[in-house]
C-alpha angles and dihedrals in degrees: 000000000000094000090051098054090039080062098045081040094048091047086048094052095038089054097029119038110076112066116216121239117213108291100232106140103025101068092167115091127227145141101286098045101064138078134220138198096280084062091074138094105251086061092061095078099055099038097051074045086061096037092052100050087043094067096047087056090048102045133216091293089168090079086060107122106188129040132108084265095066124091114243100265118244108248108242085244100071106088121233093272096231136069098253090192087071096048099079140055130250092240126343125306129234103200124064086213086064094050121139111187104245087055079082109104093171130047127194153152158192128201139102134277085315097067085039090062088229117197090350091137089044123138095156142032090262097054086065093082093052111096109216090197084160091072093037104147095223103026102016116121099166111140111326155301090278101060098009106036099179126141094273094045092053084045101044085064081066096033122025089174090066105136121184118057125105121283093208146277100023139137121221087272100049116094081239103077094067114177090352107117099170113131119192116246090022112140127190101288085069105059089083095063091036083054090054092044089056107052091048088054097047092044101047091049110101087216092073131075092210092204103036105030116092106226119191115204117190115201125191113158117146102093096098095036086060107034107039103008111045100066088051092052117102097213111027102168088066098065097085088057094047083044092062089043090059106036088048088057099051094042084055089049097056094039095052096036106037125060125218095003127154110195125201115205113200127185113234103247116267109282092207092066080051114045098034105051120143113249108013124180102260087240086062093043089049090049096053096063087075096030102050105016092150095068098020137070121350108286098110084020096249125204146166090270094055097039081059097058092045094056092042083056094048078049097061090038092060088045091064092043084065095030088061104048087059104046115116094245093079101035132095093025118138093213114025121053124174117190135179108242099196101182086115090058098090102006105170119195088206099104140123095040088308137128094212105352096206085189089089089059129073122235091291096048087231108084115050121252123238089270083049088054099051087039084059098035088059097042087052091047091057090047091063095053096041122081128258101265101031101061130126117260082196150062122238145197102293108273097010115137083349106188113221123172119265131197088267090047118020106141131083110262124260130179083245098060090034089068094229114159 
């Protein structure tokens, strides 16, 4: 009877979960552009009903301590690596150029299952419909740097004021999630509205000095795009072009709408270096035909042929990612940066002494364990200190080469003080 419902549950959240903005700039139909009955209001009700009674079945997995998936934790006797005095400014900036990180007062973010932490705390089929938004990588605040190293956590040590990031185990709906707008199965088209969500939720929460306050937003959407949209689409070479319509927009919208923000834009990993790893659990093998139909199994009949154009198209996707942060429109701004963070680009599983460690992956081998998320959490952290030009395509052993500000270089790095033309 569980199974049952997790399939009625996983059509449901596949059709229904990312709410369609106006369609005003993309005029060709297709798949992703469109919206269906479960799109309406009257559906809210009972699939927030299933969702709900989901996660009870489920449980809260993400307060789980022990398992293959969790990161070593850090003994209380190592010190935090950087010079925290240094980390944050005399009194508050007015420039986003001259920003130290613990000058952030407010933390948030918009993505797909990957910036939920689905799964991340999984040992079993079931745990997969669990969102460990606490461990989230980019948004997750859920006890601290030395068990759960993520973005906030590393923040919180500069700035223990930080609102924003995830408590823990929470759907969209749930208070939990905080200012972490991510919705599993949401594709591209959907990071205008998030983008409209988000501000009304920041700006209505009585933490938060809405003028004064720096806020940093990480976006990273493309996954499903990539693994489950783009063979169904008439027309796929067009996706990186909707892709910069609609990232232009969201990124106008912030800019415009919402004051002193610092946005982070990540490429979803290759899915390529995920779904087609040798040697893969057969759970995982099993899994990835939903997941990932557009590359596994023969539903679409998929082929060699097809799985390089859609890598050449996820190619193309990841070009206007970083196309876009540099563009002039968002440079030389006081109050609004947008920068490239490219630790996603060459990701290699291949880490800790292993050929493919599958301990950074939770039970499907698609979404990233809670030891996946820290490893990129960190990774994401040194990207920020470190100038355009000289960051890391890759992820790394937690605290390994771990980046911190210094009296020559203790802002987070724009396009602008990088000195990047």
């Amino acid at each position: 009877m569980i199974l049952r419902w997790c399939a009625v549950i996983a059509l449901l959240v596949l059709m229904a979960t990312t709410t369609r903005a106006d369609n005003q700039e993309d005029n060709r139909p297709d798949i992703t552009d469109q919206t269906t009955l479960l799109d309406s209001v009257g559906m809210r009700a009972v699939f927030r009903f299933l969702r709900t009674w989901m996660f009870n079945i489920v449980g809260r997995t993400g307060q789980r301590t022990n398992g293959a998936f969790m990161q070593d934790r850090i003994p209380p006797e190592v010190p935090f690596p950087c010079n925290v005095s240094l980390g944050r400014s005399p009194k508050v900036p007015t420039s986003v150029h001259k920003l130290r990180p613990g000058d952030i007062n407010v933390i948030a973010a918009m993505g797909d299952s990957l910036t939920a932490a689905t799964g991340a705390a999984a040992s079993g089929f079931v745990d997969l419909y669990q969102e460990n938004r606490g461990l989230a990588w980019s948004i997750g605040g859920q006890w601290d740097w030395r068990n759960v190293t993520t973005l906030p956590n590393i923040l919180k040590v500069f700035n223990p004021q930080l609102v924003g990031y995830s408590y823990g185990d929470a759907y969209p709906f749930h208070r939990d999630s905080q200012f972490n707008m991510a919705e599993i199965g949401a594709v591209s088209y959907d990071i205008p509205y998030m983008a409209r969500a988000m501000v009304q939720r920041i700006r209505r929460d009585p933490r938060v000095d809405w003028k004064r306050d720096w806020k940093l937003v990480t976006i990273a959407i493309g996954g499903n795009d990539i693994c489950t949209f783009v063979c169904t689409m008439r027309f796929p070479e067009q996706l990186p072009s909707k892709h910069r319509l609609r990232l232009q927009r969201t990124l106008r919208y912030l800019r415009d709408n919402m004051p002193r923000t610092f946005v982070n834009l990540v490429s979803v990993p290759s899915v390529a270096k995920v779904v087609m790893l040798s040697r893969k659990p057969f759970a995982c093998q099993s899994l990835h035909h939903g997941e990932c139909s557009c590359w596994v199994g023969q539903l679409y009949n998929q082929s060699d042929a097809s799985r390089d154009r859609w890598a050449r198209i996820q190619d193309q996707y990841t070009r206007v990612e970083k196309e876009i942060a540099e563009s002039q429109e968002f440079r030389g701004l006081d109050e609004f940066a947008v920068v490239y963070q490219p630790w996603s680009l060459n990701v290699s599983m291949k880490m800790n002494g292993k050929d493919i460690d599958y301990s950074l992956l939770s039970y499907d081998c698609f979404h990233m364990s809670q030891k996946g998320n820290a490893f990129a959490g960190t990774a994401l952290w040194n990207n920020m200190l470190e100038p355009v030009g000289k960051k890391s395509p890759n992820w790394r052993p937690l605290f390994k080469n771990f980046k911190c500000p210094t009296k020559e270089s203790p802002y987070l790095a724009t396009y602008d003080n990088s000195g990047h033309s």
